[in-house]
Kinemage of the C-alpha trace (Angstrom):
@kinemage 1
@onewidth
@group {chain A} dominant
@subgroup {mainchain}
@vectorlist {calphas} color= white
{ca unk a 1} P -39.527 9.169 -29.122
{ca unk a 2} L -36.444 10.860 -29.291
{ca unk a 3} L -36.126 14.021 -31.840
{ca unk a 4} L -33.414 14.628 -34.387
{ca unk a 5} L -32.348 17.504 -36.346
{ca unk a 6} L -31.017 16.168 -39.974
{ca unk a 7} L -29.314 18.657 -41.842
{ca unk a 8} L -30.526 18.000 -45.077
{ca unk a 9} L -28.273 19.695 -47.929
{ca unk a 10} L -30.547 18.022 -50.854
{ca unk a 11} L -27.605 15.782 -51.508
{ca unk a 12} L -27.775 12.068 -51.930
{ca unk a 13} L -26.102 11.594 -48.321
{ca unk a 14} L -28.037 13.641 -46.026
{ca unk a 15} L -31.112 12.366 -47.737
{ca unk a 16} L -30.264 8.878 -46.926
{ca unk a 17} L -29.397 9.595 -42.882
{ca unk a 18} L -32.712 10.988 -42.529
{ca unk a 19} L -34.422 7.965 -43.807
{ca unk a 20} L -32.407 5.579 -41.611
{ca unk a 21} L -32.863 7.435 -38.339
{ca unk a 22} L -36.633 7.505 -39.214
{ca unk a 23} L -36.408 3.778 -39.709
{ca unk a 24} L -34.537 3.923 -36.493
{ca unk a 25} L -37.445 5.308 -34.619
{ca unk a 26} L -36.542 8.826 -34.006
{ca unk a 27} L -38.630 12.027 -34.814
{ca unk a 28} L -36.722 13.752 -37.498
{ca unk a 29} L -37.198 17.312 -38.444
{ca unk a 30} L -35.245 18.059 -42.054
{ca unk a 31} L -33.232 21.447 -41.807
{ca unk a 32} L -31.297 23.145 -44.752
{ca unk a 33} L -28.982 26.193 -43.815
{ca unk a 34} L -28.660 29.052 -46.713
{ca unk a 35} L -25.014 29.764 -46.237
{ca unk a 36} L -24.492 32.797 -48.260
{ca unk a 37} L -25.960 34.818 -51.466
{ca unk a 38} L -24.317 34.322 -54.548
{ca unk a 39} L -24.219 38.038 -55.087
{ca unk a 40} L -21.954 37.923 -51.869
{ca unk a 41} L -19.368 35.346 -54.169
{ca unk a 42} L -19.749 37.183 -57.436
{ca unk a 43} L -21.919 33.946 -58.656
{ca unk a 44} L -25.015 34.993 -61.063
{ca unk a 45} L -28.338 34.170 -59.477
{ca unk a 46} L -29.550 30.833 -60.683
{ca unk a 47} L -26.269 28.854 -61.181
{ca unk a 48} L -26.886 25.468 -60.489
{ca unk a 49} L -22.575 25.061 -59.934
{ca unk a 50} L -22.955 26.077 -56.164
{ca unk a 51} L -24.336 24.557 -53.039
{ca unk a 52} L -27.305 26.132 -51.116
{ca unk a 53} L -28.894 27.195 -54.493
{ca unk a 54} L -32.503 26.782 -54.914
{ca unk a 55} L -32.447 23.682 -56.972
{ca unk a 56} L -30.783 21.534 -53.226
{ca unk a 57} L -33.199 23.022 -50.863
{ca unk a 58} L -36.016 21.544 -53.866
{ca unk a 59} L -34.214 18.557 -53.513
{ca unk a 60} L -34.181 18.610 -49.798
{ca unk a 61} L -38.138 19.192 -49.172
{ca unk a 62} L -38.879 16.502 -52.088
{ca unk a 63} L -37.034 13.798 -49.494
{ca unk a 64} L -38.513 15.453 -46.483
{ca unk a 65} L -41.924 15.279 -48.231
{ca unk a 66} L -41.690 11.981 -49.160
{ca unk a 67} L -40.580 10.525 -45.684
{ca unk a 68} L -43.709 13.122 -44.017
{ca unk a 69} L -41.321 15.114 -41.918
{ca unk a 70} L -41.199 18.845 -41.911
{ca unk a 71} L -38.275 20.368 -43.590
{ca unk a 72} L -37.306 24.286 -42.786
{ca unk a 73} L -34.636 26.661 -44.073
{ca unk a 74} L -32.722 28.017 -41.883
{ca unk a 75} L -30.588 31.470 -42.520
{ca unk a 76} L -27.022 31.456 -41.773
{ca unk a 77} L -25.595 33.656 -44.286
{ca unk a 78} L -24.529 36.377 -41.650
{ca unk a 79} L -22.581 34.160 -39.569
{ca unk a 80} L -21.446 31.920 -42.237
{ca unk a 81} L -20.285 35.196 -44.079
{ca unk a 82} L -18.403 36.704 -41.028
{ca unk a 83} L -16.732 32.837 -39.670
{ca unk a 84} L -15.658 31.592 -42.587
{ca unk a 85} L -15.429 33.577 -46.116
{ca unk a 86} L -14.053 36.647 -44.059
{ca unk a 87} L -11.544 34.227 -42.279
{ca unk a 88} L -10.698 32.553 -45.650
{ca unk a 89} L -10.020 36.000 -47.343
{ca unk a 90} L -7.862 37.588 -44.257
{ca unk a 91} L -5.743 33.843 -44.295
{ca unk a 92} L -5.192 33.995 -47.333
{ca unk a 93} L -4.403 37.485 -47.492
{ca unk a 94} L -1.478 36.316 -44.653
{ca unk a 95} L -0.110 34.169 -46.950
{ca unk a 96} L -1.890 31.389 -45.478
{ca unk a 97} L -3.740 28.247 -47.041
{ca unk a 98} L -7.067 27.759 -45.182
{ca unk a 99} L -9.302 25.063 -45.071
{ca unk a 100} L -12.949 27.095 -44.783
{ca unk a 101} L -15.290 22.927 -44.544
{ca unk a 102} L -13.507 22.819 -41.307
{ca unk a 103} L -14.627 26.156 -40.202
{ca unk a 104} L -18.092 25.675 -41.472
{ca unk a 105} L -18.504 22.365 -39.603
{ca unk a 106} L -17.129 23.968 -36.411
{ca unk a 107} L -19.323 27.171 -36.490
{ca unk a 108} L -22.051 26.659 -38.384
{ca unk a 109} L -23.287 22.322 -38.622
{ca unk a 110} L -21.639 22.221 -35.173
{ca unk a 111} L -22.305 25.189 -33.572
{ca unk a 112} L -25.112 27.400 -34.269
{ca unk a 113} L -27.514 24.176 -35.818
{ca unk a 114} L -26.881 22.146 -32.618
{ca unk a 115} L -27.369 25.498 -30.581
{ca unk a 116} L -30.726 25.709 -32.731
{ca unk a 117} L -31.706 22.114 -32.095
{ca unk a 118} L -31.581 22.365 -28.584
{ca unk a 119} L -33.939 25.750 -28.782
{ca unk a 120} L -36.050 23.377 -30.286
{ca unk a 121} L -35.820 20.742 -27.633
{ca unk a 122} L -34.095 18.228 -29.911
{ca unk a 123} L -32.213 15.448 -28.513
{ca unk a 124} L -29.671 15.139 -31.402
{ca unk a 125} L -28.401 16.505 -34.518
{ca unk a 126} L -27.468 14.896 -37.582
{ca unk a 127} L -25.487 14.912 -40.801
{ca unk a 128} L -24.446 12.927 -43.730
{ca unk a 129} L -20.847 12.803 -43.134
{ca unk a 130} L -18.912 9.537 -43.508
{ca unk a 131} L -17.529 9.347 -39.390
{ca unk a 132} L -18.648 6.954 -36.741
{ca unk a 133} L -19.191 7.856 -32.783
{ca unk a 134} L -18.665 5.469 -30.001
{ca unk a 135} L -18.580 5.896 -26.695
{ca unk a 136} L -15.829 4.684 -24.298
{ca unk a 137} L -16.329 4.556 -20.251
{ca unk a 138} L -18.692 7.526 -20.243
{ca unk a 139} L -16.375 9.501 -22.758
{ca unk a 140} L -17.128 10.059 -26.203
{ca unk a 141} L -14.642 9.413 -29.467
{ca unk a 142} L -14.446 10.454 -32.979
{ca unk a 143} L -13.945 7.084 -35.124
{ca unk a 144} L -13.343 6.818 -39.232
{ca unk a 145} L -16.038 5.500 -41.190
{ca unk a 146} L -15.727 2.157 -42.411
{ca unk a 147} L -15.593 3.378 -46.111
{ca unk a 148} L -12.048 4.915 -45.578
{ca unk a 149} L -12.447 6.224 -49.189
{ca unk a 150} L -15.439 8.476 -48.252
{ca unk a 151} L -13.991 8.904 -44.289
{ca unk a 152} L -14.497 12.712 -43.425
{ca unk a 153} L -13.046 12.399 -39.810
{ca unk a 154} L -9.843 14.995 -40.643
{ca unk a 155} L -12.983 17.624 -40.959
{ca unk a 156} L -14.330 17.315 -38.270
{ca unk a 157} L -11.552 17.079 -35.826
{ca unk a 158} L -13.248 20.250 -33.684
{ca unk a 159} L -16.127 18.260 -32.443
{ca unk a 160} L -16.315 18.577 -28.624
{ca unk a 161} L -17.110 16.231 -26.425
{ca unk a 162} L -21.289 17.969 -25.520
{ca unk a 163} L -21.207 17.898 -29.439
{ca unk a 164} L -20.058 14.040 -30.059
{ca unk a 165} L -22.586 13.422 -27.231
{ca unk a 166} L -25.779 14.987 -28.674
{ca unk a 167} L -24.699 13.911 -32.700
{ca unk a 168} L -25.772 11.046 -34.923
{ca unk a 169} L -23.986 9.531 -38.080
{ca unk a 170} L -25.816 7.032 -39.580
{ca unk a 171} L -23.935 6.836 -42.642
{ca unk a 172} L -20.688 5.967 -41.071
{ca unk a 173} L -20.772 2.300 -41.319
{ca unk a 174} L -22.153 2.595 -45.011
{ca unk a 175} L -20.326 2.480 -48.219
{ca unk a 176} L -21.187 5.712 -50.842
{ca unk a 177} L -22.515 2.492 -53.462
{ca unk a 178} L -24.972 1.204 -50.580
{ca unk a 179} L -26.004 4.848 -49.795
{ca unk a 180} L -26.947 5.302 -53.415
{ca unk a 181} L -28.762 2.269 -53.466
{ca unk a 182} L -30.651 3.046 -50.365
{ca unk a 183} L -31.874 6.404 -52.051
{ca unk a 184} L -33.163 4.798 -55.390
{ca unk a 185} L -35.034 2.007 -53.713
{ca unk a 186} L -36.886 4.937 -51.680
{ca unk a 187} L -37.226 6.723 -54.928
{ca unk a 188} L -34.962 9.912 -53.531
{ca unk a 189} L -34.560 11.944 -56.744
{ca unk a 190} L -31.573 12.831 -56.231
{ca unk a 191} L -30.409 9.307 -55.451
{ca unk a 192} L -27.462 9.696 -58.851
{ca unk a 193} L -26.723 13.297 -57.570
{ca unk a 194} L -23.024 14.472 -57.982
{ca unk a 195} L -21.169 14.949 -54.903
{ca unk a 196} L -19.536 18.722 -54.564
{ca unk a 197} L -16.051 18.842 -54.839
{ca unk a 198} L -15.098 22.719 -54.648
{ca unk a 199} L -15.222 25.459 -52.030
{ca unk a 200} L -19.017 25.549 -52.169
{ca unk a 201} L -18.309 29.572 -52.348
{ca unk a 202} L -15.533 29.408 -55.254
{ca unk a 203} L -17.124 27.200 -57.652
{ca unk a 204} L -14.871 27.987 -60.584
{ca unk a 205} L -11.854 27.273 -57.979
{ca unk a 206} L -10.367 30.664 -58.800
{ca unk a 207} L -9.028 31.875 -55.676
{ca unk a 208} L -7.366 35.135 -56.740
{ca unk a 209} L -10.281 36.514 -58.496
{ca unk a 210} L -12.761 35.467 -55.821
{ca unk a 211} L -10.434 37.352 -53.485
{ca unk a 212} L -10.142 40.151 -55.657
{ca unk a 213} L -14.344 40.236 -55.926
{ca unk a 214} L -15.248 39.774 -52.846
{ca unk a 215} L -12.310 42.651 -51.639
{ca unk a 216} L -12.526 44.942 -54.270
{ca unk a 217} L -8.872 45.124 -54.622
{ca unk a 218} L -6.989 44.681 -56.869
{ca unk a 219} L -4.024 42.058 -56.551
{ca unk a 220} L -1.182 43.271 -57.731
{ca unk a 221} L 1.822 41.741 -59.644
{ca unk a 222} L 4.994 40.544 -58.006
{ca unk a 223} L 7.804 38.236 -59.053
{ca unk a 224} L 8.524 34.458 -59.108
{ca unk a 225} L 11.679 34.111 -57.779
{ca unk a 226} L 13.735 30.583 -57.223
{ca unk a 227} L 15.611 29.053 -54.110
{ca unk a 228} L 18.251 32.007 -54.595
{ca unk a 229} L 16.194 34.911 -55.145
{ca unk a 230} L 16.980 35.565 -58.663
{ca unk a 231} L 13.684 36.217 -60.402
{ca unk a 232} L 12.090 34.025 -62.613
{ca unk a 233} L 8.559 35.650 -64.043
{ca unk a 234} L 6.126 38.116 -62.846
{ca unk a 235} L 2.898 36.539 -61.088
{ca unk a 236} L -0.427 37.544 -60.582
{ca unk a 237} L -0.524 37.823 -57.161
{ca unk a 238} L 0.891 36.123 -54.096
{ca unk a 239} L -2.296 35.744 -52.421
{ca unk a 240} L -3.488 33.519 -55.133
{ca unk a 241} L -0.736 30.779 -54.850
{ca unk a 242} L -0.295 27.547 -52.729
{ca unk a 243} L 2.569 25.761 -51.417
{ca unk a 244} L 2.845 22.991 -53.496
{ca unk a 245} L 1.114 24.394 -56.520
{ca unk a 246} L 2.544 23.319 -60.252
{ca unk a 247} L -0.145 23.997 -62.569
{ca unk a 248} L -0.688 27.549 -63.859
{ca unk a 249} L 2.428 29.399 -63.073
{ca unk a 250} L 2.702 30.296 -66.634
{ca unk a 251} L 6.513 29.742 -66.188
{ca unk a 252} L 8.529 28.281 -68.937
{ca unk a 253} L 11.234 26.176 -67.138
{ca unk a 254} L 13.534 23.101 -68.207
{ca unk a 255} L 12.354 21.147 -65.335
{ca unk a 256} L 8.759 21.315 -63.290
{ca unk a 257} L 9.114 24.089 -60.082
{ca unk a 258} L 6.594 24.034 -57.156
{ca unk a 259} L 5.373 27.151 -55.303
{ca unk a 260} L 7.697 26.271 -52.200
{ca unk a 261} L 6.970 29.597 -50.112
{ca unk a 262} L 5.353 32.943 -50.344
{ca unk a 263} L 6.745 36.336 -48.763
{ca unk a 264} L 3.528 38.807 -48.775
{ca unk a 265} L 5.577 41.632 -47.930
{ca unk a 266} L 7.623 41.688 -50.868
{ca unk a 267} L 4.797 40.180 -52.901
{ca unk a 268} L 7.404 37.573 -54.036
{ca unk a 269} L 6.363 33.429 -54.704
{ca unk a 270} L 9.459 31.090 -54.376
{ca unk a 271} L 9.519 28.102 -56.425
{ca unk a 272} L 11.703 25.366 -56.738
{ca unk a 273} L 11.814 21.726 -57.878
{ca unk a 274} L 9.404 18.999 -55.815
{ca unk a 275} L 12.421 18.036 -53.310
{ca unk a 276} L 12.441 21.467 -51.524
{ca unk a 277} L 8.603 20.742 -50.392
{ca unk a 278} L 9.755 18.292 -48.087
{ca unk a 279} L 9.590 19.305 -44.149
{ca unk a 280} L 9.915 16.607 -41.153
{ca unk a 281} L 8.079 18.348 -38.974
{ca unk a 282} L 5.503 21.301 -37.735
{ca unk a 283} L 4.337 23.308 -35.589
{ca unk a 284} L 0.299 23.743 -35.030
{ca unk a 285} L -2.064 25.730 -32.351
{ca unk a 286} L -5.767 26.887 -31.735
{ca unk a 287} L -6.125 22.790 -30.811
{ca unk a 288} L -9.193 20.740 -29.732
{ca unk a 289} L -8.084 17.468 -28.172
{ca unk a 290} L -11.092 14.564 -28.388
{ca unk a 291} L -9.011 12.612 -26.763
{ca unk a 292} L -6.749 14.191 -24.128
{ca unk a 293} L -2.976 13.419 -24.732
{ca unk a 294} L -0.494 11.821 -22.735
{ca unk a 295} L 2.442 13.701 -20.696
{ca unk a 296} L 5.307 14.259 -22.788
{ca unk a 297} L 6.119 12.647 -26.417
{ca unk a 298} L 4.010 10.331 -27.651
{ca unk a 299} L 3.868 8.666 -31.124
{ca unk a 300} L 0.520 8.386 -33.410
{ca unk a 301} L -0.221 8.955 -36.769
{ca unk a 302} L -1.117 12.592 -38.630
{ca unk a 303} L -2.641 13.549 -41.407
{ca unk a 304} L -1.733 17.367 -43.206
{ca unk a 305} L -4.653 17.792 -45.662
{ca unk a 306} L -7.976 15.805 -46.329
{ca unk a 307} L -7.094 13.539 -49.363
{ca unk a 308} L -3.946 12.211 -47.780
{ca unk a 309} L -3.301 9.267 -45.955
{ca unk a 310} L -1.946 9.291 -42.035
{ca unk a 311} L 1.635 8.747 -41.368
{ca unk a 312} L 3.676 8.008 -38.190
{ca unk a 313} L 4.644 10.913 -35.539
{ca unk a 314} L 6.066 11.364 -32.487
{ca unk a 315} L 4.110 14.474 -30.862
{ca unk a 316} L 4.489 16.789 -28.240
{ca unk a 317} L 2.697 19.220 -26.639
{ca unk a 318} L 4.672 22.258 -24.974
{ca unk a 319} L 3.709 26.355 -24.296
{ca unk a 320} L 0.266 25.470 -25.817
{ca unk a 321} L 1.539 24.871 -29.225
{ca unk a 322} L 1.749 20.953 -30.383
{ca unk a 323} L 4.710 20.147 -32.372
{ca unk a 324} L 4.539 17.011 -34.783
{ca unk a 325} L 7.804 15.215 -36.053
{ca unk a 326} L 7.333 12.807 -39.012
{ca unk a 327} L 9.134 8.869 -39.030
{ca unk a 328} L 9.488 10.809 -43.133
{ca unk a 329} L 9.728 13.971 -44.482
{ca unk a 330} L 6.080 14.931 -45.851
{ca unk a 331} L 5.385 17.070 -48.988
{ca unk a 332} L 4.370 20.553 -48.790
{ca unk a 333} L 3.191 21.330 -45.410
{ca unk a 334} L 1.355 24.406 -45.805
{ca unk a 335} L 0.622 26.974 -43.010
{ca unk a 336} L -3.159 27.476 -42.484
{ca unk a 337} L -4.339 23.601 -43.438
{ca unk a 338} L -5.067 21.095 -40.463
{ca unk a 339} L -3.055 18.432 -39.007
{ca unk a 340} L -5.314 15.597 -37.539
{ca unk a 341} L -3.905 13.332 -34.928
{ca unk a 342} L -5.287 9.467 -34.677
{ca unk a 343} L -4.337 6.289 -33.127
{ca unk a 344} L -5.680 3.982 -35.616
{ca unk a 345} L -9.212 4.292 -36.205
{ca unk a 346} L -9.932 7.500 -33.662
{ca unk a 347} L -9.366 10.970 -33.851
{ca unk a 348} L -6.914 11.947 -31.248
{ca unk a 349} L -7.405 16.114 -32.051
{ca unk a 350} L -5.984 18.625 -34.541
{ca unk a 351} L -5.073 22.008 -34.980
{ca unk a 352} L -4.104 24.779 -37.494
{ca unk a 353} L -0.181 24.185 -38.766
{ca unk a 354} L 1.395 27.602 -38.069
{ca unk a 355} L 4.938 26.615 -39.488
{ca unk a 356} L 6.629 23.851 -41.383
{ca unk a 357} L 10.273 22.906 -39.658
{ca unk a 358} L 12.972 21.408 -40.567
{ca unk a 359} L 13.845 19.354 -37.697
């Protein structure tokens, strides 16, 4: 019988993968990672509005208990701590957008919990997310689920090929309804339990004054200036702004203004109306390549952040750096996010966007 290691978050999802690979006929060990302490985020003990509270690993060993598998917490807070919030706070602090659920997939669900399964001679890991795995002439490929509503592929566009090889996803030819349904029939309590939405560290969604917390600094003022330079408002602090951003500028103006750039030298935030967030094309490194690409340009379809849909690209890869021009000009690329490469239903690669160009 072959053993699996189901990371089990004590949401609905992960809940419902570990029943199906026991119906399946594997030997499933249940596994929650703590992933920080909420005196780390500035989060009172006992809020139920983050992940890894006590409340989800309850959740988790009442599922684990009531399929008879063992379930274990597992402490990642170091690691999580030093891979992702410290990388979120000095990308941001760079003026940078970054997206920490890819990091945390990459290092932690992908990296140290497989490196843990195989010290305890488990055949495979596995995880709730909405992706399917095939394999293709001894290779193995990344595929979108078949809910493309729930599809968390763009996520986990880091997955190596040892990884793809040795990790299950039973979900990914569900719907989110049928999952549901499968927990209440098997009487999982949390089988109505509300997906999370935020950074599980920023609950509020308050960037600046999680960065300002977890820092102890201070941000400090600066000016809203437009296209021109000529300033506009004082802000609270350039670190605390995306590209794209409308809401909360606090900036009375005839007509709606974007955050179109930031300049962290001069603590400055240029805005402007929606039209200047348009950019044909970028520029992204620090790649992993599923699949491996083609000589020269090739065309395929990218995606720039998670909730967007793919659109058509020629790509090419030169000096290490992969350079993607849209068929259209796309709306606020922003530095730091991911672009995701597919051709049609499989992940091709991605990498961090380093610039937005022009042409």
């Amino acid at each position: 019988m072959k053993k699996v290691l189901v990371a089990m978050s004590g949401g609905v999802d992960s809940s419902v993968a570990a029943y199906l690979l026991q119906q399946q006929g594997y030997e499933c060990i249940g596994v929650t990672m703590k992933l920080y302490n909420n005196s780390t985020i500035g989060v009172p003990s006992g809020s139920g509005h983050t992940c890894c509270t006590l409340d989800d690993v309850e959740d988790a060993q009442s599922v684990a208990f009531r399929l008879g598998i063992p379930h274990y917490v597992f402490n990642f807070s170091d690691d999580f701590e030093q891979k992702v919030i410290q990388k979120f706070v000095s990308v941001y602090q760079q003026g940078f957008t970054p997206n920490p659920c890819i990091d945390c997939n990459r290092y932690l669900k992908f990296g140290h919990l497989y490196r843990r399964a195989k010290e305890l001679d488990c055949d495979y890991i596995a995880t709730g997310h909405y992706v399917q795995a095939a394999e293709d002439s001894g290779k193995f490929l990344l595929k979108k689920a078949a809910d493309k509503s729930k599809d968390q592929s763009y996520v986990l566009y880091s997955l190596t090929q040892d990884q793809l090889a040795h990790t299950l996803f039973p979900l990914g030819g569900l719907s989110k309804p049928e999952v549901r349904e499968i927990a209440e029939k098997q009487g999982f309590l949390n089988a109505h339990k509300h997906d999370s939405q935020d950074i599980c560290f920023i609950p509020d969604g308050d960037y600046l004054s999680f960065l300002e917390h977890y820092t102890g600094v201070k941000s400090l003022p600066g000016d809203f200036v437009d296209l021109q330079g000529k300033v506009l408002g004082k802000h609270r602090g350039a670190a605390g702004y995306t590209i794209g951003q409308r809401r909360g500028l606090g900036l009375a103006m005839p007509e709606p203004v974007y955050v179109c750039g930031k300049n962290m030298v001069n603590n400055t935030v240029t805005v402007g109306p929606e039209t200047a967030l348009y950019s044909c094309s970028l520029a992204a490194e620090d790649w992993n390549w599923i699949v491996p690409p083609p000589d020269g340009v090739f065309q395929a379809q990218a995606k720039i952040r998670y909730s967007q849909t793919e659109h058509n690209a020629s790509v090419q890869v030169e000096d290490g750096k992969v350079y993607v021009t849209f068929d259209e000009p796309q709306r606020a690329i922003s530095p730091g996010q991911a672009v995701v490469l597919y051709d049609g239903e499989i992940v091709l690669g991605g990498g961090t966007i380093t610039e937005a160009r022009e042409t």
